[in-house]
MMTF fields as JSON, N, C-alpha, C and O atoms, coordinates in Angstrom:
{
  "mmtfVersion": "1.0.0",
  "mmtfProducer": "UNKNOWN",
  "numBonds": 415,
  "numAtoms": 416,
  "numGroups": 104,
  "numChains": 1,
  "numModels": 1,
  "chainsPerModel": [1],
  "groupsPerChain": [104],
  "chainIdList": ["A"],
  "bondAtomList": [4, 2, 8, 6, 12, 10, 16, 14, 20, 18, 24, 22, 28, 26, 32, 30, 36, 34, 40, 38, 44, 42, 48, 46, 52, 50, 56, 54, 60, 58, 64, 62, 68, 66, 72, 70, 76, 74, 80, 78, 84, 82, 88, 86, 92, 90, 96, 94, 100, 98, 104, 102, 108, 106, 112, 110, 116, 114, 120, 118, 124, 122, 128, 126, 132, 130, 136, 134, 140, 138, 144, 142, 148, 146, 152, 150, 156, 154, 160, 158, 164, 162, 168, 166, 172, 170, 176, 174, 180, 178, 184, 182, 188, 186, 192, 190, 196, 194, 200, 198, 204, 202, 208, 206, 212, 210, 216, 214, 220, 218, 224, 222, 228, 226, 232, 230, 236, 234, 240, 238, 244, 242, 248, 246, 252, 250, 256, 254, 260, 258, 264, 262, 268, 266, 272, 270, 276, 274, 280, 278, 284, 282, 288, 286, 292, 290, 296, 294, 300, 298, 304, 302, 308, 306, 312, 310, 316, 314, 320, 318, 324, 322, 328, 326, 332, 330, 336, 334, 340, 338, 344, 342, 348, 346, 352, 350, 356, 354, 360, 358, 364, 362, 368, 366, 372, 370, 376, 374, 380, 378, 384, 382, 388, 386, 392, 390, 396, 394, 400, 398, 404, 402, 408, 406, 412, 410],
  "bondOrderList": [1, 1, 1, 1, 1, 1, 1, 1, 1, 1, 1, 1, 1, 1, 1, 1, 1, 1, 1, 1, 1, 1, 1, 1, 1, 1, 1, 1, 1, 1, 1, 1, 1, 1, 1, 1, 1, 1, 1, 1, 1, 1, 1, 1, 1, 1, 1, 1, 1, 1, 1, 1, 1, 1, 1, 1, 1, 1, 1, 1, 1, 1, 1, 1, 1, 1, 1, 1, 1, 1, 1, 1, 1, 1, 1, 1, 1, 1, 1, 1, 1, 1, 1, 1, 1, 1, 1, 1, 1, 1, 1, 1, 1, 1, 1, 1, 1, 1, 1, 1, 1, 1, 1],
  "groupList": [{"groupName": "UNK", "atomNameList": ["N", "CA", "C", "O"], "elementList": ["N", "C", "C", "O"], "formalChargeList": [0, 0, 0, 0], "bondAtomList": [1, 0, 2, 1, 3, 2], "bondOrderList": [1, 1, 2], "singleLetterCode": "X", "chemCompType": "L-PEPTIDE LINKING"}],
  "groupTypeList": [0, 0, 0, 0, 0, 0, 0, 0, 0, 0, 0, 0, 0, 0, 0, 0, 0, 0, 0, 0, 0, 0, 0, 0, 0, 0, 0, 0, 0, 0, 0, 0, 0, 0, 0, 0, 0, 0, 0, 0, 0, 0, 0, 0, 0, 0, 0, 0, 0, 0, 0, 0, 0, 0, 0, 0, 0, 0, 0, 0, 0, 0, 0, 0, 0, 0, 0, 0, 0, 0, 0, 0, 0, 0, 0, 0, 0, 0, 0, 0, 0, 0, 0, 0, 0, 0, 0, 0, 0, 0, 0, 0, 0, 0, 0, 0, 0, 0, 0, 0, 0, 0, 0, 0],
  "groupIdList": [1, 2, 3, 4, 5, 6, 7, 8, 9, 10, 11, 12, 13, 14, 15, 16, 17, 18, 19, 20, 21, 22, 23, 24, 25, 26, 27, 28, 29, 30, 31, 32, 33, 34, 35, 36, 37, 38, 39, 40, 41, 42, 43, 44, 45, 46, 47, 48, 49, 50, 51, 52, 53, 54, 55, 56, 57, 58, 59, 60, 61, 62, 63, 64, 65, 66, 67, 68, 69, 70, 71, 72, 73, 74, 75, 76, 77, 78, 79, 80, 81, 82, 83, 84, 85, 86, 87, 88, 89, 90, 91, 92, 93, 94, 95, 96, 97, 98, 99, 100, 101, 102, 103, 104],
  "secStructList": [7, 7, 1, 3, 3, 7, 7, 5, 6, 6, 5, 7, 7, 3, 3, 6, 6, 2, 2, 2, 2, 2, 1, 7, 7, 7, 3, 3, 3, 3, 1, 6, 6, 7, 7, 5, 7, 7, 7, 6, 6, 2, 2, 2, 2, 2, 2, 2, 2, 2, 6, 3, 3, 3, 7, 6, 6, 1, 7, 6, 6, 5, 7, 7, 3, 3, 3, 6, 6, 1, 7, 7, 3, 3, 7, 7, 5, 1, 7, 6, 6, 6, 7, 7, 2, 2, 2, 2, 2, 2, 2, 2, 2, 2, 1, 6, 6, 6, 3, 3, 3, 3, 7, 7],
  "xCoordList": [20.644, 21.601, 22.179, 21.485, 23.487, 24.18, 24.856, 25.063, 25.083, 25.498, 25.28, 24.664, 25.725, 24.935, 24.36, 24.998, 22.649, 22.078, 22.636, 22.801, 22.924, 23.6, 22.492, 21.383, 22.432, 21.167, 22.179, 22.637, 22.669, 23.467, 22.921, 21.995, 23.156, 22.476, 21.376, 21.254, 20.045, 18.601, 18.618, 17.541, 20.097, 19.746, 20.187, 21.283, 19.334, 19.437, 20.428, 20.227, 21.52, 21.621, 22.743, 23.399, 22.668, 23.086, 24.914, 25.569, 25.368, 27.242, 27.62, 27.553, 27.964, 28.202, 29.301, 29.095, 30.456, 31.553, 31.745, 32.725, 31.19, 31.46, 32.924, 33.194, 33.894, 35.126, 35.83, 36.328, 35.739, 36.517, 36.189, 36.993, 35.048, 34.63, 35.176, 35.452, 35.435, 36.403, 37.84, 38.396, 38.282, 39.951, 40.53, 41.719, 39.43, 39.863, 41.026, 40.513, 42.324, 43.138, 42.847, 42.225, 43.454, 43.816, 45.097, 45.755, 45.763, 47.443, 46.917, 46.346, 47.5, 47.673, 48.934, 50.046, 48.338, 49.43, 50.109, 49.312, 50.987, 51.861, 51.643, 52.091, 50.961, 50.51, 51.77, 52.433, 52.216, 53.487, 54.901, 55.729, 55.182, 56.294, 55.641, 56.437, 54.252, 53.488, 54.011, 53.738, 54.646, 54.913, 54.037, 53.54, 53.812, 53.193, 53.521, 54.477, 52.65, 53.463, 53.486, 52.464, 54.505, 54.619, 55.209, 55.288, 55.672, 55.472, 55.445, 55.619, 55.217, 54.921, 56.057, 55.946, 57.295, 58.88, 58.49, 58.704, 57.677, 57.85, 56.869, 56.902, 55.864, 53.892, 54.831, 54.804, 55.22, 56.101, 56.754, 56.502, 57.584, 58.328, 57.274, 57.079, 56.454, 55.759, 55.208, 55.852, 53.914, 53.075, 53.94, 53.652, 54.823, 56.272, 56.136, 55.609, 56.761, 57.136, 55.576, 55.234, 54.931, 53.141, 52.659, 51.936, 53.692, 53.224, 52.774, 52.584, 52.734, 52.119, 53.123, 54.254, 52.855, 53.738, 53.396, 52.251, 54.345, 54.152, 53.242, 53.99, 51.832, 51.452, 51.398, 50.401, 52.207, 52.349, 51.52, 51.704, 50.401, 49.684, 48.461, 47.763, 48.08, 46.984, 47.075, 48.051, 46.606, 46.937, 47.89, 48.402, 48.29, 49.988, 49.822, 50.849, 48.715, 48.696, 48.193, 48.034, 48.143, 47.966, 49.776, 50.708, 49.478, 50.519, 49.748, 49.128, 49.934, 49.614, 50.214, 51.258, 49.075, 49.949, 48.735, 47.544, 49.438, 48.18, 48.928, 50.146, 48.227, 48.893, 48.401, 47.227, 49.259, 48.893, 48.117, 47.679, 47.882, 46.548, 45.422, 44.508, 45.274, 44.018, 43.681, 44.443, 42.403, 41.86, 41.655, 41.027, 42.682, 42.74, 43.589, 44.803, 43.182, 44.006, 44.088, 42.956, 44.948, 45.238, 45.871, 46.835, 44.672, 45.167, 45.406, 44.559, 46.115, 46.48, 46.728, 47.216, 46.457, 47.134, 48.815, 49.486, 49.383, 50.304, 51.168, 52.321, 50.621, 50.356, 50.542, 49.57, 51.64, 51.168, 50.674, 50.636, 50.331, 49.99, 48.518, 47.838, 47.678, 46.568, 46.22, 45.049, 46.862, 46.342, 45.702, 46.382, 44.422, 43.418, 42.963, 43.284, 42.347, 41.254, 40.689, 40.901, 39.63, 39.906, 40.517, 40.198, 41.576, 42.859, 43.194, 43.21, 43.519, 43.66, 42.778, 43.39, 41.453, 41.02, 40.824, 40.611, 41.07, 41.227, 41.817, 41.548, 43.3, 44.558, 44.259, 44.452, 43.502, 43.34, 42.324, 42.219, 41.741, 40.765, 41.553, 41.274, 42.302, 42.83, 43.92, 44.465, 44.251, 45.145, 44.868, 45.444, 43.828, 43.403, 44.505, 45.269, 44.36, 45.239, 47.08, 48.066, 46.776, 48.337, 48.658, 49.697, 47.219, 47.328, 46.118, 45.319, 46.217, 44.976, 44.821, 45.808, 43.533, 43.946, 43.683, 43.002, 44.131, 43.892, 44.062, 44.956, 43.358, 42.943, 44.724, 45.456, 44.861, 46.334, 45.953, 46.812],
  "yCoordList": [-27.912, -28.127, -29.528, -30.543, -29.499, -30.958, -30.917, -29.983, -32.599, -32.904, -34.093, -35.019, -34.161, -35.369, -34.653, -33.758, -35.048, -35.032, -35.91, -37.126, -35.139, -36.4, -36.353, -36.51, -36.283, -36.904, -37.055, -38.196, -36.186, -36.08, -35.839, -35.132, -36.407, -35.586, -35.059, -33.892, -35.847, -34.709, -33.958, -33.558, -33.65, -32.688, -33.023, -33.538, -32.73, -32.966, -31.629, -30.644, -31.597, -30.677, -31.334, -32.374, -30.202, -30.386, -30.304, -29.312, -31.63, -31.292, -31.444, -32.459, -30.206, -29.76, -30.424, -30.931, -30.693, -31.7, -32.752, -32.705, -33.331, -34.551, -35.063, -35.26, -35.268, -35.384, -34.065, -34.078, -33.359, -32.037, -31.744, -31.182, -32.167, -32.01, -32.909, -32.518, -34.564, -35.414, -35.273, -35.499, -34.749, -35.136, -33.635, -33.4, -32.447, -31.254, -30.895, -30.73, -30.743, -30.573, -28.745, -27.924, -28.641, -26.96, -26.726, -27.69, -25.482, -24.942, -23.713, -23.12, -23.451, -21.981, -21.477, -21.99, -20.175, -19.339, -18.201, -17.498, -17.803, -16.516, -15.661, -16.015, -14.634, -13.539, -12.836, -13.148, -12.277, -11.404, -11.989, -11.281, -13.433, -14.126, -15.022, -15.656, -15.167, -16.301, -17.981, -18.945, -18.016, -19.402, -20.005, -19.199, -21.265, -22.399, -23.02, -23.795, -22.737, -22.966, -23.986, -24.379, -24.803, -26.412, -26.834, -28.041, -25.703, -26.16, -25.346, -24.248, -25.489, -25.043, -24.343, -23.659, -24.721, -23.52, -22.664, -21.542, -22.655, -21.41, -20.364, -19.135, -21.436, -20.574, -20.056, -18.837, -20.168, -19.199, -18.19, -17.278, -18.085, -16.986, -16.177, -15.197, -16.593, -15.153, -14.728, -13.876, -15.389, -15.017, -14.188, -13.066, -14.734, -14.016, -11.764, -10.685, -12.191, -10.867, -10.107, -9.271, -10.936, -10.273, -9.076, -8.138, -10.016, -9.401, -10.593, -10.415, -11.888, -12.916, -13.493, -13.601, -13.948, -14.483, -16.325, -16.73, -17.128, -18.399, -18.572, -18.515, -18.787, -19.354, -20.457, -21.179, -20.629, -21.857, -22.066, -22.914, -20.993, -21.257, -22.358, -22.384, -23.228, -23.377, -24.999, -25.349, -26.125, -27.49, -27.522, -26.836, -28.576, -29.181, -29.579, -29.74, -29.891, -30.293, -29.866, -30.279, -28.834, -27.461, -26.783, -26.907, -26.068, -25.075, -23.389, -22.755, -23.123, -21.603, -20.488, -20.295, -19.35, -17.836, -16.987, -17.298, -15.629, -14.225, -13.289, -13.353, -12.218, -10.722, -10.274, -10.469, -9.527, -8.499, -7.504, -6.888, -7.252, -5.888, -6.687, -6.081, -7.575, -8.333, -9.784, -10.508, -9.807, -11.093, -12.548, -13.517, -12.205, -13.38, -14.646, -14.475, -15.679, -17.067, -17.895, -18.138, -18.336, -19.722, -20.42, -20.269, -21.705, -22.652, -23.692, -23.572, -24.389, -25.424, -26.7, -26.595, -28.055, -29.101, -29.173, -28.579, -29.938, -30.133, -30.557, -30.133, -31.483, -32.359, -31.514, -30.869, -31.508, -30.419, -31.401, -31.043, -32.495, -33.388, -33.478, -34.105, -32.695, -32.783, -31.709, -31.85, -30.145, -29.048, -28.861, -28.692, -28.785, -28.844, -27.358, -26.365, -27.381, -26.249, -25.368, -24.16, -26.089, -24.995, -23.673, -22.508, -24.6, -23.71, -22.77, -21.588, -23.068, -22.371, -20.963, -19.908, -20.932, -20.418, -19.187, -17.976, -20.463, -18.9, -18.174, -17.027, -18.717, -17.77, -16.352, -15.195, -17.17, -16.277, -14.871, -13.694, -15.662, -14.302, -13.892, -12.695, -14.138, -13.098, -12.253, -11.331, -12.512, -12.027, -11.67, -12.269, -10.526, -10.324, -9.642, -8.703, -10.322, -9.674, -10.053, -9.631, -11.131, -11.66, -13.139, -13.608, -13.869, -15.369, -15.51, -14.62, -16.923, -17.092, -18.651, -19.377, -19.13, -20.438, -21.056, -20.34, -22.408, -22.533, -23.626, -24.234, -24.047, -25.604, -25.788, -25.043, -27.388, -27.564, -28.779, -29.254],
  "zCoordList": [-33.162, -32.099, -32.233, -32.284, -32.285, -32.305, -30.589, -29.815, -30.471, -29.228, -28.525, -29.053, -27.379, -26.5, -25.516, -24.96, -25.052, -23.948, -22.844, -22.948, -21.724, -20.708, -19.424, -19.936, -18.761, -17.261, -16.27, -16.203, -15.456, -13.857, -13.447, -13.843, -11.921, -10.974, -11.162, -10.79, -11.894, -11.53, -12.83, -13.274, -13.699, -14.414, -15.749, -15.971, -16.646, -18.288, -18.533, -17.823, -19.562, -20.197, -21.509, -21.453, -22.785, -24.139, -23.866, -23.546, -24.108, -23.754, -25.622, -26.315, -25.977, -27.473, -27.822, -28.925, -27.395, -27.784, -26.723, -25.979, -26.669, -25.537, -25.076, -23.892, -26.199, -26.412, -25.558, -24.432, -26.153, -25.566, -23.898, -23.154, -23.54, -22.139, -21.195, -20.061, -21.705, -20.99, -20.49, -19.415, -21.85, -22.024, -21.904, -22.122, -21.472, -21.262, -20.158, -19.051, -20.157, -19.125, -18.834, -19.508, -17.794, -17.659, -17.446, -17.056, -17.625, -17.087, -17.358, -18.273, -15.698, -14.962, -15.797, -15.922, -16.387, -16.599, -16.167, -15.546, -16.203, -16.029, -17.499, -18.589, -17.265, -18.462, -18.354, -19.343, -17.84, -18.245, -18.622, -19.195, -18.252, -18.496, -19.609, -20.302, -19.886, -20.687, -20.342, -21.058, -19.339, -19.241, -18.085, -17.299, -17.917, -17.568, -16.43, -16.424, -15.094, -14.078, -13.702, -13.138, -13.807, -13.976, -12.289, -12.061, -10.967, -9.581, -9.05, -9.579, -7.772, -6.721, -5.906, -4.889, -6.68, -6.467, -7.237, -6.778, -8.883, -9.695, -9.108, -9.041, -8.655, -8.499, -6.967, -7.133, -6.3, -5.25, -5.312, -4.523, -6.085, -7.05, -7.178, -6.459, -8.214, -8.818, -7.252, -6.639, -6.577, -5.548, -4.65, -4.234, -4.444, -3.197, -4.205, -3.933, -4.993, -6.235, -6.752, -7.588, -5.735, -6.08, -4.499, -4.164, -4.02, -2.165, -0.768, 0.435, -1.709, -1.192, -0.363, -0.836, 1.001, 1.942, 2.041, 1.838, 2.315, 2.916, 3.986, 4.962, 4.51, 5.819, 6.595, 6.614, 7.132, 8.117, 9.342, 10.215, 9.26, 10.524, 10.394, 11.408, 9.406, 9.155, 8.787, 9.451, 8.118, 7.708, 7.221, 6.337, 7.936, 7.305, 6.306, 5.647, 5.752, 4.604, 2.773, 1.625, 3.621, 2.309, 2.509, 3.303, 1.268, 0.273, 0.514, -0.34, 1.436, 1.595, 1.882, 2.506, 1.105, 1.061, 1.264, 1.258, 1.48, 2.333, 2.285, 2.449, 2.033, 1.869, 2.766, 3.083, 3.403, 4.564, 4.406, 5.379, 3.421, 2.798, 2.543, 1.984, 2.729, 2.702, 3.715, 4.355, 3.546, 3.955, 3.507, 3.933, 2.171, 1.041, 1.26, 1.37, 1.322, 1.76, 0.453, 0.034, -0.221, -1.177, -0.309, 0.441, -0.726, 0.126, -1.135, -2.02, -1.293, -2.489, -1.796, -0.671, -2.306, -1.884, -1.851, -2.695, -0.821, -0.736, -1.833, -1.9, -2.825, -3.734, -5.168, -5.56, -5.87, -6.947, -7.989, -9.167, -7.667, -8.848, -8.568, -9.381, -7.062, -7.057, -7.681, -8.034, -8.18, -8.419, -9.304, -10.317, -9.494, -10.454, -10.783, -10.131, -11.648, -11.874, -11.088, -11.191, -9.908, -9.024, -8.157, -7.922, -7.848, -7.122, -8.221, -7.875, -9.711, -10.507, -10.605, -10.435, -10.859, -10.767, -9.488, -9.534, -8.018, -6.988, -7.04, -6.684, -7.7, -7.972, -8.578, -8.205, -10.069, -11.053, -10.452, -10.796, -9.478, -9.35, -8.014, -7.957, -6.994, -6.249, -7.025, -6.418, -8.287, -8.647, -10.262, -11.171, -10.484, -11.626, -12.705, -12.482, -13.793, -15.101, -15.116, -15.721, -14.021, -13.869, -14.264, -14.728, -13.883, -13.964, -15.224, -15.515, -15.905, -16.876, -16.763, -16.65, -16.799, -17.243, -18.61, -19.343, -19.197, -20.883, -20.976, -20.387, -21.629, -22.065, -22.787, -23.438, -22.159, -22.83, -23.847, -24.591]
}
């Protein structure tokens, strides 16, 4: 096994490219258009053309949407320069086989 042992939090474990784990970015994609959703006008578009509505009932300071056939909320920062990985990921899973994310 090659790597660095690192020690966080309580816990030892083997990080196999150390490099690649720092400087790793993510971008949310669009699988059927394959393009890269670079704001929060485009990531609207699709969600709107998905079934997804604007919610304004909730922090002023989130970016949110909800479908009426469900109990599902994305809530995003206001901020599209905060949108990280996470949010990415909720997307991806309220919305299977449409969104992906990929190391840029």
């Amino acid at each position: 096994m090659s790597g660095v042992w690192t020690f966080k939090n309580g816990v030892i474990r083997l990080v196999e490219n150390p490099q690649a784990e720092t400087s790793s970015r993510k971008a949310l994609v669009h699988l059927p258009s394959g393009k890269v959703v670079s704001s929060y006008s485009m990531l609207e578009e699709i969600l709107t053309g998905l079934g997804w509505e604007r919610y304004y009932g909730g922090d002023p300071d989130l970016f949110q949407f909800h479908k009426r056939s469900s109990i599902d909320l994305i809530s995003l920062p206001s901020d599209f320069s905060k949108f990280n990985s996470v949010y990415m990921y909720d997307i991806v899973i309220k919305n299977p086989n449409i969104f992906h994310v990929r190391d840029t």
